[in-house]
C-alpha positions as CSV (number, residue, x, y, z in Angstrom):
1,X,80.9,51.7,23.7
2,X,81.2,55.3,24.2
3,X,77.4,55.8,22.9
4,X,76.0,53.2,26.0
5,X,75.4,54.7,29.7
6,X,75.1,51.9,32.0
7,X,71.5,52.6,33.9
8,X,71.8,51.8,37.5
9,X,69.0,53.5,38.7
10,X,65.4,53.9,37.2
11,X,61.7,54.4,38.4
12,X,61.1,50.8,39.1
13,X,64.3,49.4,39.6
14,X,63.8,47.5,36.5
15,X,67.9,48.0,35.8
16,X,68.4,45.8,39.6
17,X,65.4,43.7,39.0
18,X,66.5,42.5,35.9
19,X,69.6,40.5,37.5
20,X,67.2,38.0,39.4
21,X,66.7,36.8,36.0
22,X,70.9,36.7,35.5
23,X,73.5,37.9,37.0
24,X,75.2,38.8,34.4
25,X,72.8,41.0,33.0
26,X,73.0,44.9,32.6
27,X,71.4,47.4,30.8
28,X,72.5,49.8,28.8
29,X,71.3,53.2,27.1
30,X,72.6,53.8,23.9
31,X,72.8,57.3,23.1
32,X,73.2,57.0,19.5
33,X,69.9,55.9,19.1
34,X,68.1,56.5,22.2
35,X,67.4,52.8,22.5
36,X,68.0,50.4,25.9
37,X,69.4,47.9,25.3
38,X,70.2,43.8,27.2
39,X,73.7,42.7,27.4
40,X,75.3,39.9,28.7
41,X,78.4,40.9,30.0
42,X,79.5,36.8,30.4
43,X,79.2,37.0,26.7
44,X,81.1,38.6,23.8
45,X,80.0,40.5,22.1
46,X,77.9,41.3,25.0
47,X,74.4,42.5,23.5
48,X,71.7,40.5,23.3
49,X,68.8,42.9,21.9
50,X,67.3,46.0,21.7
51,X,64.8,46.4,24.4
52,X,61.6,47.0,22.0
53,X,60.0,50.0,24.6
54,X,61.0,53.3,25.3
55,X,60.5,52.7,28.6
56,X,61.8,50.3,31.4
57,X,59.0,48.7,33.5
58,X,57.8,45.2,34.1
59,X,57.2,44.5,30.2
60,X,61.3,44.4,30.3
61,X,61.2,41.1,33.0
62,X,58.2,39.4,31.5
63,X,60.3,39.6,28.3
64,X,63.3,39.1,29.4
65,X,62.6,35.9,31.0
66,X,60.8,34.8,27.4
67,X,63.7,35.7,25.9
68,X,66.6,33.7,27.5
69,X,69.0,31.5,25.3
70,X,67.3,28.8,27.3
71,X,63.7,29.0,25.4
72,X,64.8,29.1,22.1
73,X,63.8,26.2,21.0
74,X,60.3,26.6,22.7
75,X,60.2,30.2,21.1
76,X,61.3,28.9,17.6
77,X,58.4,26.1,17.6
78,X,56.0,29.4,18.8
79,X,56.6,31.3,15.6
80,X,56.5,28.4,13.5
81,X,53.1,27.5,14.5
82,X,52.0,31.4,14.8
83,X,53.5,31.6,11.0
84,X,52.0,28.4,9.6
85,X,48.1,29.4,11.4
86,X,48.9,32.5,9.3
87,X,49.8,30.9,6.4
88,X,46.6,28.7,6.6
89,X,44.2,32.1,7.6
90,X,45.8,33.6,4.6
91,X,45.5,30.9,1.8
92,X,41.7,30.5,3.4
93,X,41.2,34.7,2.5
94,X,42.3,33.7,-0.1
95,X,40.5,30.9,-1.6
96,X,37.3,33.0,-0.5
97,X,38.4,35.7,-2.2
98,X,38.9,34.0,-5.6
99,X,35.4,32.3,-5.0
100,X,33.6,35.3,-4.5
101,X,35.4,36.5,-7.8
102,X,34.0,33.6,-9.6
103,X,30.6,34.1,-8.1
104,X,30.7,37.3,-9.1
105,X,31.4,36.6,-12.5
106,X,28.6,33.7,-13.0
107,X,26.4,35.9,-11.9
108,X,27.1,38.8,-14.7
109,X,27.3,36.3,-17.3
110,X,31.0,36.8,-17.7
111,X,32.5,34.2,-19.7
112,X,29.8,33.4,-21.8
């Protein structure tokens, strides 16, 4: 743990904020890859993730709250339906997409 600086202070107290969410909760700057970072220090090992900004501000407690053990299950069933709409926009593209080949194709007489 040599690489993380424990962040006590920063400009909008995001570091403090961030344990009305859990007490437990610190973050950390890791120097090796000039990254913060959420740990748990209840838990081992104590990260929980990457903070995915190079800055701390309110973005970290929105998604820090979202984040908690205690939605996974409500955040799994989110990307499943986010990944099957996908799926369906996709396979639709698709299906136009080969349709407007075959169109195209008619039209030019191919296959004739």
């Amino acid at each position: 743990m040599q690489k993380l600086v424990a962040v006590y202070n920063d400009l909008f107290d995001v570091s403090s904020r961030i344990k009305s969410i859990d007490d437990d909760y610190q973050i950390y700057f890791n120097r090796g890859n000039c990254r913060y970072e959420l740990h748990n220090l209840r838990c081992k090992p104590t990260k929980q993730a990457d903070i995915p900004w190079k800055t701390l501000d309110c973005r970290v407690l929105s998604w820090a709250r979202k984040t908690r053990v205690e939605n996974l299950e409500r955040l799994v069933k989110e990307m499943n339906e986010h990944n099957q709409r996908l799926e369906r926009e996709n396979g639709y593209a698709q299906l136009q997409r080969a349709q407007s080949i075959i169109e195209n194709q008619v039209r030019r007489g191919v296959g004739r």
